[in-house]
Predicted model as a PDB file, atoms N, CA, C, CB and O in Angstrom, pLDDT in the B-factor column:
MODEL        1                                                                  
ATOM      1  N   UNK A   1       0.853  -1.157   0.000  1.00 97.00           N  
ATOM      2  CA  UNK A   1       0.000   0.000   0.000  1.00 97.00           C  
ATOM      3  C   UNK A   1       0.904   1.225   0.000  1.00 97.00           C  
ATOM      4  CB  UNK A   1      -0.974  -0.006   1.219  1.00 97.00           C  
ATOM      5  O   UNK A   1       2.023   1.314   0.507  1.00 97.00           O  
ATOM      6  N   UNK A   2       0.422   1.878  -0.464  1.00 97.00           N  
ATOM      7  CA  UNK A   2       1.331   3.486  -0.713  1.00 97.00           C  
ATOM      8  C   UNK A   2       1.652   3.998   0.573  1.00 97.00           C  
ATOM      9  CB  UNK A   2       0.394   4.851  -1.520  1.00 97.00           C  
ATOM     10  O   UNK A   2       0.696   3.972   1.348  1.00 97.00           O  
ATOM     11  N   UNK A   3       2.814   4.499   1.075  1.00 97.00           N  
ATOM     12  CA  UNK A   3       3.078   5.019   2.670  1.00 97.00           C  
ATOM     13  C   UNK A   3       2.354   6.168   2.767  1.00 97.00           C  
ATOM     14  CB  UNK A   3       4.659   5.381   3.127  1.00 97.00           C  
ATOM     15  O   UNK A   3       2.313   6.797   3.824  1.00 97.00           O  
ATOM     16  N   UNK A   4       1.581   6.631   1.449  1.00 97.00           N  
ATOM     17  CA  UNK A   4       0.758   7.902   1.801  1.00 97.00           C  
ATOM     18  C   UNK A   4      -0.716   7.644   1.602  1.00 97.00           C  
ATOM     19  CB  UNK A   4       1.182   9.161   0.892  1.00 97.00           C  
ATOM     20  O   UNK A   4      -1.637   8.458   1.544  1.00 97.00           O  
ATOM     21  N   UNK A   5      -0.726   6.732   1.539  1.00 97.00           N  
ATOM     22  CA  UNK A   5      -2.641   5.551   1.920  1.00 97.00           C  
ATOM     23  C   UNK A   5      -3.330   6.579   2.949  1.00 97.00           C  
ATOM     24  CB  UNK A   5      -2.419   3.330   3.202  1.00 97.00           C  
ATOM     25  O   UNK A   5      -2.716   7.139   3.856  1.00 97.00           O  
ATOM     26  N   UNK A   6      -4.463   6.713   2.719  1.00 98.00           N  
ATOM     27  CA  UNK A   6      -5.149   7.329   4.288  1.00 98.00           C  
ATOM     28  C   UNK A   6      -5.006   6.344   5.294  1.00 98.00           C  
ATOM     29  CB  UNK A   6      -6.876   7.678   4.294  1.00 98.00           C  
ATOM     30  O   UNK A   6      -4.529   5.209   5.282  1.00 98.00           O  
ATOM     31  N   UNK A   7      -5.550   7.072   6.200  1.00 97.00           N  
ATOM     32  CA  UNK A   7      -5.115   6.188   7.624  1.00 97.00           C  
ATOM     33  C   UNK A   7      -6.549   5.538   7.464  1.00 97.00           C  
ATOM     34  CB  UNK A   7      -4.713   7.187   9.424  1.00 97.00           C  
ATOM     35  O   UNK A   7      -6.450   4.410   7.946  1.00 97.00           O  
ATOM     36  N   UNK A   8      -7.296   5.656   7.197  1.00 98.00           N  
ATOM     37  CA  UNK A   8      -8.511   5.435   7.033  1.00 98.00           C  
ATOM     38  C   UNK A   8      -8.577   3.862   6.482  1.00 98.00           C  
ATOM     39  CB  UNK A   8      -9.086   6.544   6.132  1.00 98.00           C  
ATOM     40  O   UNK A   8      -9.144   2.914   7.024  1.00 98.00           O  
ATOM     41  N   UNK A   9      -7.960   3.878   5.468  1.00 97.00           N  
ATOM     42  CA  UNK A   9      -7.677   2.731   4.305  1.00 97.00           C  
ATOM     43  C   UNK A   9      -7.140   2.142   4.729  1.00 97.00           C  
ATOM     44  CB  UNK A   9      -7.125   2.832   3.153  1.00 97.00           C  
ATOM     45  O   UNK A   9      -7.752   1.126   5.056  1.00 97.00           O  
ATOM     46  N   UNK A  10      -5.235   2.156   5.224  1.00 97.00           N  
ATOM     47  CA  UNK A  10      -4.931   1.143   6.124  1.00 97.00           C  
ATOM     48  C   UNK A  10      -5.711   0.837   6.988  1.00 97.00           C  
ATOM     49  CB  UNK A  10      -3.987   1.294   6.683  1.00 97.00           C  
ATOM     50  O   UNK A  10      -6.215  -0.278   6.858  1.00 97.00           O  
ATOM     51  N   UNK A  11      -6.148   1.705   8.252  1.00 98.00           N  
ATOM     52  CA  UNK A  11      -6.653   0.854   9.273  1.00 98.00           C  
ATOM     53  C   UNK A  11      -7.699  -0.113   9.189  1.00 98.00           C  
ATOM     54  CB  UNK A  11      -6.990   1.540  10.133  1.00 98.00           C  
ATOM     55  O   UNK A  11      -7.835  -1.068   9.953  1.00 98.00           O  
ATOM     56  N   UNK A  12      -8.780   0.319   7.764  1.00 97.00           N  
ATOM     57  CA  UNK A  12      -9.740  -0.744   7.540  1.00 97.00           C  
ATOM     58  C   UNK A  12      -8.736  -2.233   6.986  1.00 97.00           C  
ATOM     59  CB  UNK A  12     -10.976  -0.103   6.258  1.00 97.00           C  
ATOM     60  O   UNK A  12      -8.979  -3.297   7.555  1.00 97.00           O  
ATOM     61  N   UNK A  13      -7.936  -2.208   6.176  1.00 97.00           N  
ATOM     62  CA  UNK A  13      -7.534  -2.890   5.798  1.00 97.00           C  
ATOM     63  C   UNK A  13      -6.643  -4.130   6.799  1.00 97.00           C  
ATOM     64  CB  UNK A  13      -7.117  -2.176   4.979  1.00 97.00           C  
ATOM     65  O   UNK A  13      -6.703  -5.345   6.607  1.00 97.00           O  
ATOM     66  N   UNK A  14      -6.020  -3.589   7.635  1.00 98.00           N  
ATOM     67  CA  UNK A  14      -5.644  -3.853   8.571  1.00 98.00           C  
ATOM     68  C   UNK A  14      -6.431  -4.594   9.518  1.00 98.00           C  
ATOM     69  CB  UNK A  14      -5.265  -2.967   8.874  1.00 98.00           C  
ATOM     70  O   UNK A  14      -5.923  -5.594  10.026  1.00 98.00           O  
ATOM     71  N   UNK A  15      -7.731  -4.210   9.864  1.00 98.00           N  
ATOM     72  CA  UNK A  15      -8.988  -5.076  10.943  1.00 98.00           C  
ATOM     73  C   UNK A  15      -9.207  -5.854   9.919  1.00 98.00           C  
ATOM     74  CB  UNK A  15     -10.589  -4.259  11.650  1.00 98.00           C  
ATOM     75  O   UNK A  15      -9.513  -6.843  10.585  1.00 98.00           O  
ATOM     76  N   UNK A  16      -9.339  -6.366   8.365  1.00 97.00           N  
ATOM     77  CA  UNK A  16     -10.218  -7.221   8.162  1.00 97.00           C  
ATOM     78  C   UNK A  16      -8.477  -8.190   7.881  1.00 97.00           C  
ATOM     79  CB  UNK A  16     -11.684  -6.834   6.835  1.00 97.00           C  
ATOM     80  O   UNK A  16      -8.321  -8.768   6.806  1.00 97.00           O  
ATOM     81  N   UNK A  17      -7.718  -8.217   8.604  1.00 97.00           N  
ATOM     82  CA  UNK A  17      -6.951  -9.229   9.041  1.00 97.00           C  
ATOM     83  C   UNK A  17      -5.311  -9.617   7.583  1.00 97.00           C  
ATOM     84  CB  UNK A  17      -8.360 -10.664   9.284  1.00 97.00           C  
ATOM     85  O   UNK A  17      -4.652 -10.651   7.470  1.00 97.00           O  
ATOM     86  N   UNK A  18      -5.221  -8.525   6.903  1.00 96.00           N  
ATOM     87  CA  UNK A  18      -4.333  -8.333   5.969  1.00 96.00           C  
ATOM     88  C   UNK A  18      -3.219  -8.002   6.206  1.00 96.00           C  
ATOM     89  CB  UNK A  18      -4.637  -7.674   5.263  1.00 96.00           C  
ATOM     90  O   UNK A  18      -3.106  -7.377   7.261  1.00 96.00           O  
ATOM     91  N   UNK A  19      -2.248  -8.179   5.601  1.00 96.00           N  
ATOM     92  CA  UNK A  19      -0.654  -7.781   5.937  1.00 96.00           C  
ATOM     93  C   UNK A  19      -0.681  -6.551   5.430  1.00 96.00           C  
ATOM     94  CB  UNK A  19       0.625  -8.685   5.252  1.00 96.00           C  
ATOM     95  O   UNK A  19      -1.494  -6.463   4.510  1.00 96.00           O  
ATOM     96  N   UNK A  20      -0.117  -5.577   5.668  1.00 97.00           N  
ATOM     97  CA  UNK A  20      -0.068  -4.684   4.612  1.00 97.00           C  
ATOM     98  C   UNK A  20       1.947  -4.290   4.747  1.00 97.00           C  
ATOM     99  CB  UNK A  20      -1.442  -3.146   4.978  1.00 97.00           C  
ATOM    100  O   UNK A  20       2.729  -4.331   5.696  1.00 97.00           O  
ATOM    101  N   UNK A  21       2.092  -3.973   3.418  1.00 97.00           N  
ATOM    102  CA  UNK A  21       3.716  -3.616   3.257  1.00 97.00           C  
ATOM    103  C   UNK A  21       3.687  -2.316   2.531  1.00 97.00           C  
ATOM    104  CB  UNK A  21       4.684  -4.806   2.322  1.00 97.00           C  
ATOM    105  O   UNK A  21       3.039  -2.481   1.498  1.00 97.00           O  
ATOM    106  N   UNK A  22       4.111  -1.115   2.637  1.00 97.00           N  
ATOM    107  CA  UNK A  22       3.890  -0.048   2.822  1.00 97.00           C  
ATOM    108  C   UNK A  22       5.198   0.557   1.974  1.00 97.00           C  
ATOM    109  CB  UNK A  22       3.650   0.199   4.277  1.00 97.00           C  
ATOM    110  O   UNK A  22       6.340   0.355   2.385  1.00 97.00           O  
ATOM    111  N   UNK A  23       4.954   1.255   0.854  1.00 97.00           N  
ATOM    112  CA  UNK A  23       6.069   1.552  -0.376  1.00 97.00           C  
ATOM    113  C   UNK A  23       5.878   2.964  -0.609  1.00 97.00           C  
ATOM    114  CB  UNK A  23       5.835   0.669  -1.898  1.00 97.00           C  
ATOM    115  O   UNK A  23       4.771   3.500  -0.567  1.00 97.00           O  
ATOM    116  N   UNK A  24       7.015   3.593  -0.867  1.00 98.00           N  
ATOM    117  CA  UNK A  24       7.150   4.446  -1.579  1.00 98.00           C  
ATOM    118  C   UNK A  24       6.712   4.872  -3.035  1.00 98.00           C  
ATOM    119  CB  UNK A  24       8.011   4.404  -1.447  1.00 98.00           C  
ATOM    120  O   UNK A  24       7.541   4.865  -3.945  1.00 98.00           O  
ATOM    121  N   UNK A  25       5.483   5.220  -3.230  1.00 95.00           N  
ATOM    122  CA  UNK A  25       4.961   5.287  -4.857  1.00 95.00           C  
ATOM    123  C   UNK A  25       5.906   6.391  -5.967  1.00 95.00           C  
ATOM    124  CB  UNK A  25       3.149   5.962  -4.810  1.00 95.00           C  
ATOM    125  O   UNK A  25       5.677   6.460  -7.175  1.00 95.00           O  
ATOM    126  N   UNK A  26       6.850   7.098  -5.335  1.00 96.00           N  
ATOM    127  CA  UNK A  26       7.712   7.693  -6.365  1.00 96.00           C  
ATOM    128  C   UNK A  26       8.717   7.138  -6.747  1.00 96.00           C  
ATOM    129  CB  UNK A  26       8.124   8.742  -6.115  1.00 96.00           C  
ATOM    130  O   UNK A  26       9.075   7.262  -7.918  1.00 96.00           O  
ATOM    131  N   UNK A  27       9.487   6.314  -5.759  1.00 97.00           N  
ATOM    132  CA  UNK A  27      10.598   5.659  -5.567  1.00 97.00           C  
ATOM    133  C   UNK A  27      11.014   4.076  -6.105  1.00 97.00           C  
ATOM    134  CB  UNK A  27      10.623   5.749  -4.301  1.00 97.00           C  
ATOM    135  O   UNK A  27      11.908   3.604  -6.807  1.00 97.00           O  
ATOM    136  N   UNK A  28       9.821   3.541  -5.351  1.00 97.00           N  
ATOM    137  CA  UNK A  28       9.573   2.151  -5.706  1.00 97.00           C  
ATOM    138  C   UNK A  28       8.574   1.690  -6.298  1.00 97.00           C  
ATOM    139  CB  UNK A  28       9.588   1.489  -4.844  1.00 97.00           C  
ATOM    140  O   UNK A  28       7.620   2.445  -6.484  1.00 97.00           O  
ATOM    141  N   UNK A  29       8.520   0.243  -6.783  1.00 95.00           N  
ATOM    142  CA  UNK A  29       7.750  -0.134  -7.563  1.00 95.00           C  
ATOM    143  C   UNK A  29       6.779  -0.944  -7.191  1.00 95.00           C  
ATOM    144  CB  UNK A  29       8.288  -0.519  -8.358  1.00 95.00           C  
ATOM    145  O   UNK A  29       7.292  -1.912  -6.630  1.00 95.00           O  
ATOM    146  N   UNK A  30       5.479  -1.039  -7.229  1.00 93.00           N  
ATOM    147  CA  UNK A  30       4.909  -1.888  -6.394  1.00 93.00           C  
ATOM    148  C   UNK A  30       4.581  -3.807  -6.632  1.00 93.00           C  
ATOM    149  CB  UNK A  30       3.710  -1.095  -6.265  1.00 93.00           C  
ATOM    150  O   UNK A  30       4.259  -4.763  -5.926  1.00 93.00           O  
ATOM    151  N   UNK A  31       4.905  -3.538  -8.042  1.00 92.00           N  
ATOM    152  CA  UNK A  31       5.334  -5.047  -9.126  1.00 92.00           C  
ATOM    153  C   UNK A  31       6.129  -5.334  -8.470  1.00 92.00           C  
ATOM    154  CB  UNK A  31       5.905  -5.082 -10.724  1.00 92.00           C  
ATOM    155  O   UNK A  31       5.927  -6.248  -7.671  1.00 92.00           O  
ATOM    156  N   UNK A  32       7.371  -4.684  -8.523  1.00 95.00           N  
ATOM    157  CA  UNK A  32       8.738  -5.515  -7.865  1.00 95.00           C  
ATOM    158  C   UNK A  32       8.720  -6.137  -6.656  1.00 95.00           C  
ATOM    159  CB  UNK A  32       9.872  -4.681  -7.640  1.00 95.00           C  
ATOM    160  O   UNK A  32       9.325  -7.182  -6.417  1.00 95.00           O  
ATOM    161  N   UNK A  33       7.781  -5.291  -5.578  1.00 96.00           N  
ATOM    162  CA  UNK A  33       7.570  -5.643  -4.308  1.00 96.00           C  
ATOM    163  C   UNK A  33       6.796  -6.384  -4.250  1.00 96.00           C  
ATOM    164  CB  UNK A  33       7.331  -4.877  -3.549  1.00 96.00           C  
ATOM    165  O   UNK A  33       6.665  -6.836  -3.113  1.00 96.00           O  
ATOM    166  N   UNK A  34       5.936  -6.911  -5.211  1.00 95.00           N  
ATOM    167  CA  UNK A  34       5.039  -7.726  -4.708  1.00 95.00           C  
ATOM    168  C   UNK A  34       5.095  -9.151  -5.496  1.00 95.00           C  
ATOM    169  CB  UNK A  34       3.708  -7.022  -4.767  1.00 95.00           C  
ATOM    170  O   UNK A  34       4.329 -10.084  -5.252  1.00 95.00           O  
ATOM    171  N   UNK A  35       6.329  -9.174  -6.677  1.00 95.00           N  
ATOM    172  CA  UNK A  35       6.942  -9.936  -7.062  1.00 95.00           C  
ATOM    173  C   UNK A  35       7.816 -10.574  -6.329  1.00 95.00           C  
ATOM    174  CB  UNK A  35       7.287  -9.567  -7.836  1.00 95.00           C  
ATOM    175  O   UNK A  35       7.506 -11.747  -6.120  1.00 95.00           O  
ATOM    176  N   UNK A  36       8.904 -10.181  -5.814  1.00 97.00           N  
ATOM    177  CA  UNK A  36      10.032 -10.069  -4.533  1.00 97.00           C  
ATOM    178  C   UNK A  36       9.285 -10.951  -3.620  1.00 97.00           C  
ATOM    179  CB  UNK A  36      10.358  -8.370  -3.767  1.00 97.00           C  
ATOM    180  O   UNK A  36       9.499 -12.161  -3.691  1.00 97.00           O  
ATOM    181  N   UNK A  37       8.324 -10.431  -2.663  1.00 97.00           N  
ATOM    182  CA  UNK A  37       7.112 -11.138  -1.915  1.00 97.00           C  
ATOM    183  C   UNK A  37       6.704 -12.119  -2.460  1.00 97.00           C  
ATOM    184  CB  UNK A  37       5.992 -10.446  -1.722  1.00 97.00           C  
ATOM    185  O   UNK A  37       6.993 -13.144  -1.842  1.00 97.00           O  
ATOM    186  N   UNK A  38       6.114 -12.280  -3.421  1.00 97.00           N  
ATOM    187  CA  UNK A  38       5.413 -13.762  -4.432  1.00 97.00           C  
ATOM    188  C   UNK A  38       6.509 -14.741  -4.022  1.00 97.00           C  
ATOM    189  CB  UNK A  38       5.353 -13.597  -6.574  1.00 97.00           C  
ATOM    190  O   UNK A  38       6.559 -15.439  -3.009  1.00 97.00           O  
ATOM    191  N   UNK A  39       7.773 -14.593  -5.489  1.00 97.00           N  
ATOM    192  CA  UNK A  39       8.856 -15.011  -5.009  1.00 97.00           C  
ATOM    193  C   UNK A  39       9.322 -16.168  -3.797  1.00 97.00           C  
ATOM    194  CB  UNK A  39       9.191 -13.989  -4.775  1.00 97.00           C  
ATOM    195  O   UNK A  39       9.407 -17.392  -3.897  1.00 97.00           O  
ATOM    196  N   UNK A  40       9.591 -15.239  -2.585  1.00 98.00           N  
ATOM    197  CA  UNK A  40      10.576 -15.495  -1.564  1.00 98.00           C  
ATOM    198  C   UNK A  40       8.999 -16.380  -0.678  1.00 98.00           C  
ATOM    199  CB  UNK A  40      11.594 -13.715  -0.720  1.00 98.00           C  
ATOM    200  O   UNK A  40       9.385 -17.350  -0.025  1.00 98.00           O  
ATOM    201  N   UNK A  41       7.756 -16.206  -0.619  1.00 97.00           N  
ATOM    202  CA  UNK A  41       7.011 -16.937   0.255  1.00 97.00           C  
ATOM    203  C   UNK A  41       6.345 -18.223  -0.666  1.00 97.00           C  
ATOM    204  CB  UNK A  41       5.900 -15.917   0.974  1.00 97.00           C  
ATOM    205  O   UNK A  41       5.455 -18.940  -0.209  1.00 97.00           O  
ATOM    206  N   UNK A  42       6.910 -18.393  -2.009  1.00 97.00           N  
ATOM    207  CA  UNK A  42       6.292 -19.359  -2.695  1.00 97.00           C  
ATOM    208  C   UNK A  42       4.530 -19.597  -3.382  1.00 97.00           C  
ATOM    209  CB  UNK A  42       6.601 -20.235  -1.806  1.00 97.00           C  
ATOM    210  O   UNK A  42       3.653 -20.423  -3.636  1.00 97.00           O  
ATOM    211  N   UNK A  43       4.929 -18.082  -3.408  1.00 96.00           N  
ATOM    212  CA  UNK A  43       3.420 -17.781  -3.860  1.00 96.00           C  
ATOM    213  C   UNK A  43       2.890 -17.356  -5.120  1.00 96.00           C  
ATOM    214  CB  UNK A  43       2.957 -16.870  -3.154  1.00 96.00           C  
ATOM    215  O   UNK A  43       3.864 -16.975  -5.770  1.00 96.00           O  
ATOM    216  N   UNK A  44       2.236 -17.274  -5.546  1.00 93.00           N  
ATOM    217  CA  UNK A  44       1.626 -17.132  -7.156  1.00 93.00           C  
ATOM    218  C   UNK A  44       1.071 -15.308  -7.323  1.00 93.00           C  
ATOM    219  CB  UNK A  44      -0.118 -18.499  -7.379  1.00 93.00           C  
ATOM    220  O   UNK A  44       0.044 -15.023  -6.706  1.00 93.00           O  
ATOM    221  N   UNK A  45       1.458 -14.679  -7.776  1.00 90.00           N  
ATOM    222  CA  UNK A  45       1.359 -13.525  -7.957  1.00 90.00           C  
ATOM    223  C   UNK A  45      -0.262 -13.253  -9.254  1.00 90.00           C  
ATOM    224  CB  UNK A  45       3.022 -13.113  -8.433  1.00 90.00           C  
ATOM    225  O   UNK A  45      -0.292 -13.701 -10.400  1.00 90.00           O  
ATOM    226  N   UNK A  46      -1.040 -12.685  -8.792  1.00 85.00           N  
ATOM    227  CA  UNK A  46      -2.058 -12.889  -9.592  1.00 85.00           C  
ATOM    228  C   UNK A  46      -2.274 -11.383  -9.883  1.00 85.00           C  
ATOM    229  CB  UNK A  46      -3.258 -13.748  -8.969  1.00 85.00           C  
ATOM    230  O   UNK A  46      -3.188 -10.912  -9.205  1.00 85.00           O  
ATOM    231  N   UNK A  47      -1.755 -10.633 -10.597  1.00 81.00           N  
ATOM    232  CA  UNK A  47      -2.428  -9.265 -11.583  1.00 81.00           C  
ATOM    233  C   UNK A  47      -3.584  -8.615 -11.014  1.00 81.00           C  
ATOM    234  CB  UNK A  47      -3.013  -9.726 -13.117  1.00 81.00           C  
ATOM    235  O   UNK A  47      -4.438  -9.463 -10.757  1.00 81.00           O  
ATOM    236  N   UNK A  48      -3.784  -7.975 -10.851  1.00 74.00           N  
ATOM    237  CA  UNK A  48      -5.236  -6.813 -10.131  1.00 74.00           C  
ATOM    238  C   UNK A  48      -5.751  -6.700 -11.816  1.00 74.00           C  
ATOM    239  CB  UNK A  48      -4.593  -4.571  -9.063  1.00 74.00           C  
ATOM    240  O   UNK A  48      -6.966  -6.702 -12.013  1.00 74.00           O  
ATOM    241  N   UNK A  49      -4.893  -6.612 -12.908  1.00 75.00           N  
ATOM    242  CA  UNK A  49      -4.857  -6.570 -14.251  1.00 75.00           C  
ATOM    243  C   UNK A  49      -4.103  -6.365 -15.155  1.00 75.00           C  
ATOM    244  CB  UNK A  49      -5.382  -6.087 -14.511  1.00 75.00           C  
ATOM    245  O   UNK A  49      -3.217  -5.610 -14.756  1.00 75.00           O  
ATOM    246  N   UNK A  50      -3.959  -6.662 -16.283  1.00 78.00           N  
ATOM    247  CA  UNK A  50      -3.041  -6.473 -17.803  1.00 78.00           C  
ATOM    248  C   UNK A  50      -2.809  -7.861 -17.516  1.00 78.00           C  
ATOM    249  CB  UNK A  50      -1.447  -5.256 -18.053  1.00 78.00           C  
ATOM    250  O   UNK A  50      -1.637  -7.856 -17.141  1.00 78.00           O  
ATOM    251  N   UNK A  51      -3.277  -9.214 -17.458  1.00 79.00           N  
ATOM    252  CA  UNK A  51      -3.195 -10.172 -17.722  1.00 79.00           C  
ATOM    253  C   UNK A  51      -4.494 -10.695 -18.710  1.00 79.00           C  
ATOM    254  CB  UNK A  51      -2.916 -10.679 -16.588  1.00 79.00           C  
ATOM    255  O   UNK A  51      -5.432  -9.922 -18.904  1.00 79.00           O  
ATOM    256  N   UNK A  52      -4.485 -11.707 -19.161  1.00 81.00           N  
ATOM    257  CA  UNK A  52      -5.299 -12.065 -20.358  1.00 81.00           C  
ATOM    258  C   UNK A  52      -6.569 -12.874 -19.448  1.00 81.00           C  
ATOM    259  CB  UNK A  52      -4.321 -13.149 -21.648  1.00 81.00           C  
ATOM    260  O   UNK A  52      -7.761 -12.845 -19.755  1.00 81.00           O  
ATOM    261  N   UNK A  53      -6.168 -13.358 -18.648  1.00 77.00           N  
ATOM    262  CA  UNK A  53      -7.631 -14.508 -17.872  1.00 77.00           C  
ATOM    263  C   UNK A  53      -7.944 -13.154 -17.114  1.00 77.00           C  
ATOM    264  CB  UNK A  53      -7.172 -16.399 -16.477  1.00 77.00           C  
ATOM    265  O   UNK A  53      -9.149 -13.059 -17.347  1.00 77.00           O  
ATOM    266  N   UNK A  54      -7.660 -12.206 -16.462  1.00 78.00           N  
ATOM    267  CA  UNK A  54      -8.067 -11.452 -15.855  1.00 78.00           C  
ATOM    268  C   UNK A  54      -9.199 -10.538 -16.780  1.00 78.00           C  
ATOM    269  CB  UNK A  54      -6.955 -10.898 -15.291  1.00 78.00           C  
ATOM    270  O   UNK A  54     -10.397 -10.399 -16.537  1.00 78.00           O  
ATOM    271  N   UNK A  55      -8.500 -10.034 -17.786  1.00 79.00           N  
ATOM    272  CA  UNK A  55      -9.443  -9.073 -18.806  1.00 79.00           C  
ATOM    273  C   UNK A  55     -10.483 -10.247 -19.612  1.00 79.00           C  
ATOM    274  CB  UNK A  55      -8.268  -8.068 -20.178  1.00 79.00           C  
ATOM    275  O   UNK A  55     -11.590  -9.729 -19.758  1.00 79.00           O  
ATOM    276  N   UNK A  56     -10.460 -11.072 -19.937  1.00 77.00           N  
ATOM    277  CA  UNK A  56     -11.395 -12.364 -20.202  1.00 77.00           C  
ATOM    278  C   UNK A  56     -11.988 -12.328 -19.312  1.00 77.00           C  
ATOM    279  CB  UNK A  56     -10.941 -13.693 -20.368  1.00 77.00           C  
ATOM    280  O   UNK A  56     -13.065 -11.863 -19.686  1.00 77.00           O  
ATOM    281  N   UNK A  57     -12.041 -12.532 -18.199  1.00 73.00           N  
ATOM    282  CA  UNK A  57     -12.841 -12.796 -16.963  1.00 73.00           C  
ATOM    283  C   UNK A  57     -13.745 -11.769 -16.976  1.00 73.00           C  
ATOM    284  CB  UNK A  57     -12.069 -12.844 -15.637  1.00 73.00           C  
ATOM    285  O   UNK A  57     -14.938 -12.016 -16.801  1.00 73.00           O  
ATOM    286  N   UNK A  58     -13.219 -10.269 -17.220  1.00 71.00           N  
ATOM    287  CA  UNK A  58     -14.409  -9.367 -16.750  1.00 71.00           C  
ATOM    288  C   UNK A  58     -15.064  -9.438 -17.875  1.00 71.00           C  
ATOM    289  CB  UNK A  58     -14.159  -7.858 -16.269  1.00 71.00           C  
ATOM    290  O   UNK A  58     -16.105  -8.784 -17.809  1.00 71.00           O  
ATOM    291  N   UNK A  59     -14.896  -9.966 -18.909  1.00 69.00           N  
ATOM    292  CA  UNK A  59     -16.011  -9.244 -19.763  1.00 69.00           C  
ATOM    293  C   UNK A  59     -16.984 -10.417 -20.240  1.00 69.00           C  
ATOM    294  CB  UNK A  59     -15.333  -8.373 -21.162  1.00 69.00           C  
ATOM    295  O   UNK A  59     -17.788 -10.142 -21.130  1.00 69.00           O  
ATOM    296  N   UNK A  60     -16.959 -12.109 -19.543  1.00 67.00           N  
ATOM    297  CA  UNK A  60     -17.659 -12.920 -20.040  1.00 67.00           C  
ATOM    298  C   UNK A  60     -18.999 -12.779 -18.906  1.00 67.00           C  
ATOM    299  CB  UNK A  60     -16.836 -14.309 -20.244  1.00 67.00           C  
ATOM    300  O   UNK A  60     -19.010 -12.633 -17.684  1.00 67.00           O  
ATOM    301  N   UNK A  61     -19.976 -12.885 -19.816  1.00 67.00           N  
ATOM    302  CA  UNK A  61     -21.502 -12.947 -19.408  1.00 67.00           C  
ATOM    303  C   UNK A  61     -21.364 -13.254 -18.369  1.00 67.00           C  
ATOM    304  CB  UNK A  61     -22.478 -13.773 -20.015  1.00 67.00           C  
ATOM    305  O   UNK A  61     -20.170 -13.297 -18.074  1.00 67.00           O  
ATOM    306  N   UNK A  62     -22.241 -13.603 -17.319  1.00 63.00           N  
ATOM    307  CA  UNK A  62     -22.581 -13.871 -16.239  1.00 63.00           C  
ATOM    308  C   UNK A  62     -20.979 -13.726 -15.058  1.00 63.00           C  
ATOM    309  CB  UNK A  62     -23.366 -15.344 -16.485  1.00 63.00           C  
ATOM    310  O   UNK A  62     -20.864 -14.412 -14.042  1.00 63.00           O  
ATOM    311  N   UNK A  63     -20.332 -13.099 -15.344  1.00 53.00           N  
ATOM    312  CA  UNK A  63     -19.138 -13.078 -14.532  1.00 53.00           C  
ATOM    313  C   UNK A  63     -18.789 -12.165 -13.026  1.00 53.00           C  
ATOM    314  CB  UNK A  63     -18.234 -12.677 -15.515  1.00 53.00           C  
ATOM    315  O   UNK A  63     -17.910 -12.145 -12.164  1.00 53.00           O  
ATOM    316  N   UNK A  64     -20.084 -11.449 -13.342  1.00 53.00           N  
ATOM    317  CA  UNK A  64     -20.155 -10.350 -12.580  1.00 53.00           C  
ATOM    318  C   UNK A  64     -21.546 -10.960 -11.339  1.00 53.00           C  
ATOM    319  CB  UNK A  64     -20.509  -8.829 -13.734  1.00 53.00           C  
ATOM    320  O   UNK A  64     -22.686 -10.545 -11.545  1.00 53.00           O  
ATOM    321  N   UNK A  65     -21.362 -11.645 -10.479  1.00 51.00           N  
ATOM    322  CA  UNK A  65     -22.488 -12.097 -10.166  1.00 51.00           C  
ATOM    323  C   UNK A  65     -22.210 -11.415  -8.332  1.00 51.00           C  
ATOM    324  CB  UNK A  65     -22.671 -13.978 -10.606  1.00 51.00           C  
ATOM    325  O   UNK A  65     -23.078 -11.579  -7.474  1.00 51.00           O  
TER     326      UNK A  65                                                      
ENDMDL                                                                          
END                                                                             
């Protein structure tokens, strides 16, 4: 999350039981960091978007339920 997030946003984010890692949006990149993260905990990095099942996904019929 951006180190300049409202407090608002973290703290909700935060009660519904999430990690949050906290970046510099001029400086750093938030791909890299969350690649880096994927990476090193053995985890599958899944696109918010610009992936192809992702943009497929939103636009097939009934997908939006």
């Amino acid at each position: 999350m951006p180190a300049d997030a409202p407090k608002v946003k973290l703290d909700a984010t935060l009660a519904m039981g999430a990690e949050v890692v906290k970046y510099d949006r001029d400086t750093e990149s938030r791909e890299k960091i969350a690649a880096h993260l994927a990476h090193a905990r053995g985890a599958v990095l899944v696109p918010s978007f610009d992936d192809p099942w992702i943009i497929e996904g939103q636009g097939v019929p009934g997908s939006r339920r």
